[in-house]
C-alpha positions in Angstrom: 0.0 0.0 0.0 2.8 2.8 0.9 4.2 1.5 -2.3 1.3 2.0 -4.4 0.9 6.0 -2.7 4.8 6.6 -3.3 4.9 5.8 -7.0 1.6 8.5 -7.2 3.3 10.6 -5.0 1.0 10.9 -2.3 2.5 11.6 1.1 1.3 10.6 4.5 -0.1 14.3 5.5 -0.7 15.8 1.9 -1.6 19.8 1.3 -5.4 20.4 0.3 -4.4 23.2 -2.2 -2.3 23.0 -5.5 -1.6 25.0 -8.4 -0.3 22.6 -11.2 2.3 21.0 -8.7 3.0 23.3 -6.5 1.6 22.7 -3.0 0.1 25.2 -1.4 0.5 26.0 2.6 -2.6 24.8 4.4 -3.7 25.2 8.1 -6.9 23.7 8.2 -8.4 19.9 9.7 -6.1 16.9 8.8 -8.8 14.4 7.7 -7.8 11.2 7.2 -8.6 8.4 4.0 -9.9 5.4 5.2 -9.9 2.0 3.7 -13.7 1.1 3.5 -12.6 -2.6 3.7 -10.7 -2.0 6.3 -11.3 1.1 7.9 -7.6 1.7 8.2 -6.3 5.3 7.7 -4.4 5.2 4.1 -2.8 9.0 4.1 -4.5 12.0 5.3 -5.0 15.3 4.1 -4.6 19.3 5.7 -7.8 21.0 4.2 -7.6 24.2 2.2 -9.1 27.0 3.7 -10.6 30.4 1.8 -7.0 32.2 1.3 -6.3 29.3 -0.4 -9.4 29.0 -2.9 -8.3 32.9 -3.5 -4.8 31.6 -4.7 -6.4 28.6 -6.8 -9.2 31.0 -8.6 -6.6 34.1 -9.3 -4.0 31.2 -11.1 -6.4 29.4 -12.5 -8.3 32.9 -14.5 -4.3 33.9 -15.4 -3.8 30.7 -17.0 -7.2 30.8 -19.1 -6.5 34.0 -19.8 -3.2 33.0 -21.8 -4.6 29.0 -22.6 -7.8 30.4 -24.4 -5.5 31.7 -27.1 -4.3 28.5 -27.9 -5.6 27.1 -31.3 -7.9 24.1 -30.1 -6.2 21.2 -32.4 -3.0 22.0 -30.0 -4.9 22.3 -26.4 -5.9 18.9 -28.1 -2.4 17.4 -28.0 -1.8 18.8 -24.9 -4.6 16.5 -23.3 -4.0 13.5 -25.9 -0.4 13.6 -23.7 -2.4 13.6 -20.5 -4.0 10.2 -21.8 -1.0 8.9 -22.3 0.3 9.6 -18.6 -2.9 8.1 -17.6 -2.3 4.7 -19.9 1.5 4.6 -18.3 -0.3 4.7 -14.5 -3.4 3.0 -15.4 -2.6 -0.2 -13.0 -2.0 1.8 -10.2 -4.6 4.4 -10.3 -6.6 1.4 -10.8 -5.8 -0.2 -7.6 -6.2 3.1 -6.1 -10.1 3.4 -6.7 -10.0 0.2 -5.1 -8.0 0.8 -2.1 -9.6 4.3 -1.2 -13.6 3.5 -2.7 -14.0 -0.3 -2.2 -14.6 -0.8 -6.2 -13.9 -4.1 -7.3 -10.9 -4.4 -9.1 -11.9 -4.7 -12.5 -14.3 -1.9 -11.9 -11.5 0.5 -10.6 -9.4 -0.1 -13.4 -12.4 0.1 -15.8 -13.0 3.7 -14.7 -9.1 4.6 -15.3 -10.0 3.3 -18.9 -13.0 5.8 -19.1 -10.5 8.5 -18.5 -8.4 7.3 -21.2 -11.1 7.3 -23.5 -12.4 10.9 -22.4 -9.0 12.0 -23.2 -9.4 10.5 -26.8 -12.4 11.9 -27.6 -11.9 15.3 -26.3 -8.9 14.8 -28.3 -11.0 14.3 -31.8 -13.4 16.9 -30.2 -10.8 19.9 -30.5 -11.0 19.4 -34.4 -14.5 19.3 -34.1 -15.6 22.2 -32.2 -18.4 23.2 -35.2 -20.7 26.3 -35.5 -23.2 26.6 -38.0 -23.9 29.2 -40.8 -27.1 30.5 -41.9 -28.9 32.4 -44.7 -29.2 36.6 -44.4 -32.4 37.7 -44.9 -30.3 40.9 -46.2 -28.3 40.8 -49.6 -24.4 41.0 -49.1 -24.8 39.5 -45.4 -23.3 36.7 -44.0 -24.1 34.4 -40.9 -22.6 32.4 -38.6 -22.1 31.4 -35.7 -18.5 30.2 -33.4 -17.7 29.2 -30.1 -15.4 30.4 -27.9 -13.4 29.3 -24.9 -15.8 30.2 -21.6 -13.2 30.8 -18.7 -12.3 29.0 -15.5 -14.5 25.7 -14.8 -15.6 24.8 -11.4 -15.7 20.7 -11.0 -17.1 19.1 -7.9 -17.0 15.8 -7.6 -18.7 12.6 -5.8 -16.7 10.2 -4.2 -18.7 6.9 -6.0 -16.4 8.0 -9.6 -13.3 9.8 -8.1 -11.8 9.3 -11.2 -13.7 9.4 -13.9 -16.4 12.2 -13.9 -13.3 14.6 -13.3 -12.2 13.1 -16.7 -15.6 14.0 -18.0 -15.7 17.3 -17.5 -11.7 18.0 -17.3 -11.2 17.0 -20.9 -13.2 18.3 -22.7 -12.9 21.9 -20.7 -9.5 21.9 -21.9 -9.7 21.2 -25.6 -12.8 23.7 -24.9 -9.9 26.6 -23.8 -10.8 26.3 -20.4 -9.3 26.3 -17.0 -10.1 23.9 -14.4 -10.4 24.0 -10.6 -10.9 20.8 -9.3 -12.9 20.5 -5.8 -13.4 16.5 -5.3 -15.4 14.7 -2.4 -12.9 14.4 0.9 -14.0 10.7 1.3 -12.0 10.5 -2.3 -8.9 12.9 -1.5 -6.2 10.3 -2.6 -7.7 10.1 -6.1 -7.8 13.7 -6.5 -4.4 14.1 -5.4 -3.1 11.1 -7.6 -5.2 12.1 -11.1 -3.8 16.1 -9.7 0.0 15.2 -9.6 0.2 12.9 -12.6 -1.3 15.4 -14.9 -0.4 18.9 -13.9 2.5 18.5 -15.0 1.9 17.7 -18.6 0.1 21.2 -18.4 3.3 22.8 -17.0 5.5 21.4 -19.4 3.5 23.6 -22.4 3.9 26.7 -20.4 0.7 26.5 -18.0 1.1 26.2 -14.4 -2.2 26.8 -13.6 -4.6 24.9 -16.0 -5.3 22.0 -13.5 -5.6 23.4 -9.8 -7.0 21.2 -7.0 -9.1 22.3 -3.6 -9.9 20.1 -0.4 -12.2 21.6 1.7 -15.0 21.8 4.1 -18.1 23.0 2.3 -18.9 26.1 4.3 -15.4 27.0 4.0 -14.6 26.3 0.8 -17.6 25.1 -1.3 -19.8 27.8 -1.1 -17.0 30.4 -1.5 -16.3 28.3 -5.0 -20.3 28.1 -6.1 -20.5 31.9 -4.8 -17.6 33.5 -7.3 -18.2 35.5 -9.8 -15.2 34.6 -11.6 -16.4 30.8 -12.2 -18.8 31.3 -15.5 -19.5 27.6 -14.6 -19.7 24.8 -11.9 -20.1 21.3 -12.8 -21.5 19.4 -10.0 -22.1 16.0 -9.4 -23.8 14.8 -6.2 -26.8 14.6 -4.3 -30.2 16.3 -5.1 -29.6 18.3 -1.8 -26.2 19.6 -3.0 -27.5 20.0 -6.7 -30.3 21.8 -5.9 -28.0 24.3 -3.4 -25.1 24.6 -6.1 -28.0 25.5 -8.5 -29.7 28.4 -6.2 -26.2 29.8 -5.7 -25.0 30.2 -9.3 -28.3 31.2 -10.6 -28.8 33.9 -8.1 -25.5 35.3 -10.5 -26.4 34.5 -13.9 -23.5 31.6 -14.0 -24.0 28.5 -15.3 -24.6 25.0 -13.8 -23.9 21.5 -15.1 -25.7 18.9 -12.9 -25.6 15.6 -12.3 -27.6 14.3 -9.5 -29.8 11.7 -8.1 -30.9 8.9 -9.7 -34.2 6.1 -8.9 -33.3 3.9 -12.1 -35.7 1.5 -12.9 -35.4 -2.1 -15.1 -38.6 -3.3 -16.9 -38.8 -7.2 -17.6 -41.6 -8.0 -20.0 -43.0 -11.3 -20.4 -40.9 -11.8 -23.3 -37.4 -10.9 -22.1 -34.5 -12.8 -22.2 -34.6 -13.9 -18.8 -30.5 -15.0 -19.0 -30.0 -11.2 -19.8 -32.2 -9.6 -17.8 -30.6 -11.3 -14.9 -27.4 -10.3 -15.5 -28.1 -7.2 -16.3 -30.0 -6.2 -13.2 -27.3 -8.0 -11.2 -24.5 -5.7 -12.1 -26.7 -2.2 -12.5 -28.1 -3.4 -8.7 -24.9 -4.8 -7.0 -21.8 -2.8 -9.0 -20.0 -0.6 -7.0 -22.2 -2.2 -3.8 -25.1 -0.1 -5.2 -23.3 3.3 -4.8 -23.6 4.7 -8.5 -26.1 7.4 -9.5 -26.6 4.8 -12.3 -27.6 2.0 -10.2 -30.6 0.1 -10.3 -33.0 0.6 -7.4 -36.5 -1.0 -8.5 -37.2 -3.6 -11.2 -40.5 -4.0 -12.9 -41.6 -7.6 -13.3 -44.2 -8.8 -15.8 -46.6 -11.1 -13.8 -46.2 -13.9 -16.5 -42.7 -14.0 -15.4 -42.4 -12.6 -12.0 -42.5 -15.5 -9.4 -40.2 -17.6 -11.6 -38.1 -14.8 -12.1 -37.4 -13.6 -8.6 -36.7 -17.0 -7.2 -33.9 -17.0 -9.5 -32.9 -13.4 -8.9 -32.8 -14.1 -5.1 -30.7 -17.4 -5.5 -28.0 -15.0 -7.4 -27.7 -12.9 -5.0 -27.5 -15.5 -2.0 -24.6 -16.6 -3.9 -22.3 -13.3 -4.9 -18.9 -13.1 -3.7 -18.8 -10.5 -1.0 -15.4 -9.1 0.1 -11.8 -7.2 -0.2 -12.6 -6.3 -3.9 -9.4 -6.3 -4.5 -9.3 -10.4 -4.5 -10.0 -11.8 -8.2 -13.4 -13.5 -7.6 -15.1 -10.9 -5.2 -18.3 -8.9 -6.8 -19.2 -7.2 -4.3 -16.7 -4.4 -1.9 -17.7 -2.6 1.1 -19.9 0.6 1.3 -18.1 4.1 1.3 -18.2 4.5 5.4 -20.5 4.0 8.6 -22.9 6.9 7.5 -23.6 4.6 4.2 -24.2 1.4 6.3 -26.2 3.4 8.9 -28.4 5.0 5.5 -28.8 1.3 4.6 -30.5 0.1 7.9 -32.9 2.5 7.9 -33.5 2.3 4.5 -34.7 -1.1 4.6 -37.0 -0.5 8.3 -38.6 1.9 6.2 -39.7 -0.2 3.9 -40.5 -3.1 6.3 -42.6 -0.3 7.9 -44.4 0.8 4.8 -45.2 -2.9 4.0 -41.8 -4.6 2.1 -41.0 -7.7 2.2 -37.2 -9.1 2.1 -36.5 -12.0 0.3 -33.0 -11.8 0.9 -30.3 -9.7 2.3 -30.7 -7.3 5.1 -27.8 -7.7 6.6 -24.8 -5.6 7.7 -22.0 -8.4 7.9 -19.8 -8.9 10.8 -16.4 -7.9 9.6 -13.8 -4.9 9.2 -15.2 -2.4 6.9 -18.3 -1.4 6.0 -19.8 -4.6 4.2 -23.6 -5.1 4.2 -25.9 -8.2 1.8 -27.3 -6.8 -1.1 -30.8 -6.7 -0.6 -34.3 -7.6 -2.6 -37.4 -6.6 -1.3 -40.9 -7.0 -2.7 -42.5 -3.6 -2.8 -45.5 -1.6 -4.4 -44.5 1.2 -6.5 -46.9 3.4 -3.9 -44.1 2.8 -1.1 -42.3 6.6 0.2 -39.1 4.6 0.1 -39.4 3.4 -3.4 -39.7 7.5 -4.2 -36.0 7.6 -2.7 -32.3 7.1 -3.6 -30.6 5.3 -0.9 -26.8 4.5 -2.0 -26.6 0.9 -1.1 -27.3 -2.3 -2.8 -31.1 -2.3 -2.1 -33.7 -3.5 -5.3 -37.6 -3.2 -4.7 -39.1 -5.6 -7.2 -42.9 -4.7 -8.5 -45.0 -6.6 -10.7 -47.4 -5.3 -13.0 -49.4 -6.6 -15.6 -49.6 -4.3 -18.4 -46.3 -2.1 -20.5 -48.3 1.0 -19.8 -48.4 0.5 -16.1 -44.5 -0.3 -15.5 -43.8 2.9 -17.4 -45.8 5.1 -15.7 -44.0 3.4 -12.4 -41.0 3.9 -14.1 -41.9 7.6 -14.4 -43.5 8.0 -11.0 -40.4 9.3 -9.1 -38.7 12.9 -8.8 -35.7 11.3 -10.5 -34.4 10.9 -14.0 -31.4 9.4 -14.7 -31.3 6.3 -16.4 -34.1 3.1 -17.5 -33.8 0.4 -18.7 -36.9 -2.5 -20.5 -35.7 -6.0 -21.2 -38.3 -7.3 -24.1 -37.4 -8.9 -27.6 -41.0 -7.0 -28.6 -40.1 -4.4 -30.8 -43.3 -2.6 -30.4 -42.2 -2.7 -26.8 -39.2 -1.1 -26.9 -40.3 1.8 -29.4 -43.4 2.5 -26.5 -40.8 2.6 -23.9 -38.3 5.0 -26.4 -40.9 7.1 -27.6 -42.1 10.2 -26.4 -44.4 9.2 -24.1 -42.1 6.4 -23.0 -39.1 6.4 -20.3 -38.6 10.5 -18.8 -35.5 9.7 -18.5 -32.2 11.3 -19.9 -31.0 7.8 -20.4 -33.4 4.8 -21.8 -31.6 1.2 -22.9 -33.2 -1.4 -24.3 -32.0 -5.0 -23.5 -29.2 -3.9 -21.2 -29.0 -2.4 -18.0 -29.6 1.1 -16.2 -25.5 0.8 -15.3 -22.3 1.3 -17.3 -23.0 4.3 -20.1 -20.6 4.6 -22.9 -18.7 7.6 -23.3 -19.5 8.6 -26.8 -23.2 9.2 -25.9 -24.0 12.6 -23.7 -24.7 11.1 -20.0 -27.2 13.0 -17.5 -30.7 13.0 -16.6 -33.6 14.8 -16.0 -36.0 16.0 -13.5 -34.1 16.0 -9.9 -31.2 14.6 -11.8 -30.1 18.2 -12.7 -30.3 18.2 -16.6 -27.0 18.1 -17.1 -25.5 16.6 -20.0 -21.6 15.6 -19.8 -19.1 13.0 -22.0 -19.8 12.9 -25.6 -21.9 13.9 -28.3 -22.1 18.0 -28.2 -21.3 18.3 -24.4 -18.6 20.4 -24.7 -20.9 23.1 -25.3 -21.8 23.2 -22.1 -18.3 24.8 -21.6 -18.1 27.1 -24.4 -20.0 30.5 -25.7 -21.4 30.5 -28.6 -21.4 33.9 -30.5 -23.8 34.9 -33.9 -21.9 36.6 -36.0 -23.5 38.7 -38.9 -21.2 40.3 -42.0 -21.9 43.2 -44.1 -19.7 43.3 -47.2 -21.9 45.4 -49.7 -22.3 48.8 -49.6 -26.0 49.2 -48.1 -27.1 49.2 -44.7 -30.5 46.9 -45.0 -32.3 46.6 -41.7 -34.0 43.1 -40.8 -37.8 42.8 -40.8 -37.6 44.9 -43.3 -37.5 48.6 -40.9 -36.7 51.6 -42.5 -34.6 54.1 -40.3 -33.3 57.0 -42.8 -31.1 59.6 -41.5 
């Protein structure tokens, strides 16, 4: 383990405040980084305090201020190199995610990967960054429209992807001629610090000390100073509803921007002609992955009645027999939760739906062992339930079982939520109800695969209390860029549009 924090050059008490890689003096709490499998202290961190977000925000506005001028092909190299220092580190960042967030080990070093591939495609994005032309109404006009680079970029991340939703927005803000400020979740400080000091130097080498800065702080100290600035055109924030829906208040109440990605109460419809092999998979990995603790995860699953009793006998034999554990071990599917808060949140999760008339058919446990391990839990619910309206981060599925399409999807629909949805059905008028219109609300609807694991190359966010945020691929990066119209005169009259006459 020291090993593993040397080579990404993470020391025992580590600063809360950088500027590319220079460390910043800090006087604030030393918080330490736990294990969840364990609950032994890894490192620990001195937080940042609000002299120090002063420092961060000044360097990082002085660097966009030169880095804006950059043509955007060659900010694109700049963060094709960054990939490259992730591909070179990829094992140990890897390992990382699992030491510090209890990710299984493939799914650790899956998310390194997804910050590979975000650096890729932001690379093809910076030859891409396209504005459109239009037809004048007025002879000898031209129209257009361009982009330009927005400023510094506030990005607040969760602790459930320390290392990948940084990539998600970081990338593409760069080939975008953007800053970055970088305020990550305390229960994922060792991440920050490891992605932090692995690529702030590539931006140093090209001239830019303060393209990537980094701030670990309490939220009333730090976070609201960050959501409060003027200076910050935008803050992405990923999080709870609560925090979304503050983060939102805050930067509206200036005019900036938000990008937010929020809760999510993802639902799986299995129709009564599913593949039942695939739907059982897939629900296993979008309910258990990560122990439950993605905004992607699957919390309720929709059975047709046709199917149902079958169907959930087999669904509670897999889960009796997952492999729960250190998910660092080849073999184990299931790692701890994030911390005693999570495990306490998962208790009374499932006494309130005992107490609102749930059944468990498996699960319910909190296991008797270091760390903070709990049973992935199935309980039998009606979609009426106040809990099923709820996210609760922990591996906990309320199953439902309805007899007609139309009824799952409005139970699919019936929550504040929006994320992602999924139907399992080899119907293909079933699957175009569920896509269409008056289908799935949801920012993100699958057909025949789960509600967990997005691609990159699609845009990822939801709806509703999800935020409305859309981050990754497709046209994201306009979330991080102003678009200006531009209109050309190159005759000699001055026509008026609409046609208004104003002779002088």
């Amino acid at each position: 383990m020291k090993d593993l924090l040397a080579r990404l050059g993470i020391d025992e008490i580590s600063s809360g405040a950088w500027i590319g890689s220079r460390a910043l003096p800090t006087s604030g709490a030393v918080v330490g980084c736990a294990d969840p499998s364990t609950g032994q202290t890894l490192a620990s961190v001195r937080l940042a305090g609000p002299e120090q977000l002063e420092e961060v925000i000044r360097a990082s506005q002085q660097a966009f201020e030169a880095w804006r001028s950059v043509p955007a092909p060659k900010r694109g190299e700049v963060v094709r190199q960054m990939g490259e220092v992730l591909r070179a580190h990829k094992d140990d960042l890897g390992r990382l995610v699992t030491l510090e967030v209890g990710k299984v080990l493939s799914e650790g070093l899956g998310e390194v990967q997804e910050s590979i591939d975000m650096a890729d495609l932001a690379v093809g994005m910076s030859r891409q960054l396209y504005g459109l032309s239009m037809h004048s109404e007025r002879a000898s006009h031209r129209m257009y429209e361009q982009w330009h680079p927005l400023g510094p970029v506030g990005v607040i991340t969760a602790f459930n992807f320390p290392n990948a939703v940084w990539a998600w927005n970081t990338m593409v803000a760069l080939i975008s001629g953007d800053s970055v400020i970088w305020k990550p979740s305390i229960k994922a400080s060792l991440n920050a610090l490891a992605m932090h000091r692995l690529l702030a130097p590539v931006a140093e080498a090209h001239g830019f000390p303060g393209l990537l800065t980094l701030i670990m702080g309490a939220d009333a100290d730090v976070g609201e100073a960050l959501i409060h600035d003027r200076r910050i055109p935008l803050i992405s924030a990923t999080g709870s509803t609560r925090m979304g829906r503050r983060v939102g208040q805050v930067v509206a109440g200036r005019l900036g921007r938000c990008l937010l990605e929020l809760g999510g109460n993802n639902a799986i419809i299995v129709h009564k002609d599913a593949d039942l092999e695939l739907a059982l998979r897939g629900i296993a990995f979008g309910a258990v992955g990560t122990a439950g603790q993605r905004c992607t995860s699957t919390r309720r699953v929709m059975l047709h009645r046709d199917i149902a009793e079958g169907f959930l006998d087999r669904l509670v034999a897999l889960y009796e027999r997952l492999p729960i554990g250190d998910p660092s071990l080849p073999g184990t599917l299931v790692g701890p939760l994030i911390d005693a808060l999570a495990v306490e949140q998962y208790r009374e999760a499932i006494e309130q739906a005992r107490a609102q008339g749930g059944q468990v058919l498996t699960g319910a446990e909190v296991l008797d062992r270091p760390g903070f391990f709990v049973r992935p839990t199935i309980i039998r619910a009606r979609p009426d339930m106040p809990i099923c309206r709820e996210e609760t981060f922990a591996p906990i599925l309320y199953a439902m079982v309805f007899d007609e399409l139309e009824q799952a999807i409005a139970w699919n629909n019936d929550v504040p939520q929006g994320l992602s949805s999924s139907i399992f059905t080899d119907g293909f008028r079933a699957a175009e109800r569920f896509l269409s219109a008056t289908g799935s609300d949801c920012g993100i609807a699958n057909v025949n695969i789960g509600t967990s694991g997005a691609e990159i190359g699609g845009a990822f966010g939801g709806e509703k209390e999800t935020g409305g945020g859309r981050e990754a691929g497709s046209d994201s990066w306009k979330a991080y860029m102003r678009r200006q119209t531009c209109t050309l005169n190159w005759g000699t009259d001055l026509p008026l549009a609409q046609g208004v006459s104003f002779d002088v």
